[in-house]
C-alpha positions in Angstrom: 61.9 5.1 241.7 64.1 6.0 238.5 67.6 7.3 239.2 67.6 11.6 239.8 64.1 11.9 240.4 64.3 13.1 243.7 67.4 15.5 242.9 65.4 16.9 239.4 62.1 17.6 241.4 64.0 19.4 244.0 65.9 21.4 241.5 62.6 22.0 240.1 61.2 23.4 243.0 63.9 25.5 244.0 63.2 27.2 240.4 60.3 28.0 241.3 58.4 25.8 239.0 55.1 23.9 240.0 54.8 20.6 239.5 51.4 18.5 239.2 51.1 14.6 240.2 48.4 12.8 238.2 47.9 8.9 239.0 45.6 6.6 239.6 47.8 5.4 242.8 45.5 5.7 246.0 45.7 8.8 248.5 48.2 7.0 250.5 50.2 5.6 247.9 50.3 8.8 246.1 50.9 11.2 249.1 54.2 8.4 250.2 55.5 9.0 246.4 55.5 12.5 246.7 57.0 12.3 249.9 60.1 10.0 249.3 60.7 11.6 245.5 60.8 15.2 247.1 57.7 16.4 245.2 56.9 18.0 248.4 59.9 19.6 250.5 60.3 18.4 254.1 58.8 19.9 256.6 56.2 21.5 253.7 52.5 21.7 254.7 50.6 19.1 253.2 46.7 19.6 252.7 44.4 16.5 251.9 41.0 17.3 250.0 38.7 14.2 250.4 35.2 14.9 250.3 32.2 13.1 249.2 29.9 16.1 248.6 29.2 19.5 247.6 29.6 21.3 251.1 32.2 19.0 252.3 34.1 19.7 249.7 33.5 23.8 250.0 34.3 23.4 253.7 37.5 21.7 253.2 38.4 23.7 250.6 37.8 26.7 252.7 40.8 25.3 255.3 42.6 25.1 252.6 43.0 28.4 251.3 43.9 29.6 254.9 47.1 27.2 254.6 49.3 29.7 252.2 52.3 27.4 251.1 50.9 24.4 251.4 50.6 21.3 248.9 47.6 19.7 247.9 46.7 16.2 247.3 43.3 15.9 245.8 41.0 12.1 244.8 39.4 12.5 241.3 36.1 12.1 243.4 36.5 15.6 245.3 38.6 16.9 242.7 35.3 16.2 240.0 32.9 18.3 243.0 35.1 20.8 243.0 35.4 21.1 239.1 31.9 21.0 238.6 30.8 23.8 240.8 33.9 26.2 241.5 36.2 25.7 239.3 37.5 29.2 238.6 38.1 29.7 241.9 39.3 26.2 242.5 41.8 26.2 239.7 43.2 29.4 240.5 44.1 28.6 244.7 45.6 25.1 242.8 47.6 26.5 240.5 49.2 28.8 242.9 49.8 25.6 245.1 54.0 24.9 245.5 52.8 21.2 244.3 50.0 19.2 243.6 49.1 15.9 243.6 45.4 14.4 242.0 45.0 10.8 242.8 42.7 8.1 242.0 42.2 10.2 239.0 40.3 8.7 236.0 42.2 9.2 231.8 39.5 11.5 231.1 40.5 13.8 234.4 44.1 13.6 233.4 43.3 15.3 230.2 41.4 17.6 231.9 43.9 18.8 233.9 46.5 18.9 231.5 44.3 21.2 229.6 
């Protein structure tokens, strides 16, 4: 990890300012990262959206608006269900997120999000 990333995200954080994770990394890889660089803050809720279809991916987005505060770490597959048929809704609870982190995310979902 480069030198001050931990200290910049926390600073970061502290301001108030939300900061997005987009990789290619796996869930586990990804999730460690934001751990040990302080994307999350300790002891802060972390909420893991993996779902392979339309309903699991409502259901478990459900649970996770009822976890005010929490972060969100999101695989391009559910991320891409949840895009495709509620994304208003979707993007608004994720934006409102302290931090979030998209793994397994392909280029063209990157830009997506960026957008």
């Amino acid at each position: 990890m480069q030198d001050q990333v931990s200290s910049t995200l926390e600073t970061l954080r502290n301001a108030g300012v939300r900061v997005w994770m987009l990789t290619g990394d796996k869930v586990e890889t990804a999730t460690c990262i934001a751990v040990s660089s302080h994307l999350f803050a300790r002891n802060q809720p972390v909420f893991t959206l993996q779902a392979r279809n339309k309903e699991e991916a409502e259901e478990q987005f459900n649970r996770f608006q009822k976890r005010p505060g929490a972060c969100l770490v999101i695989d391009g597959e559910s991320l891409s269900i949840c895009t495709d048929n509620f994304a208003r809704q979707f993007i608004e609870v994720a934006c409102n997120c302290p931090s979030v982190v998209c793994c397994r995310c392909a280029p063209t979902q990157k830009a997506l999000i960026v957008r």
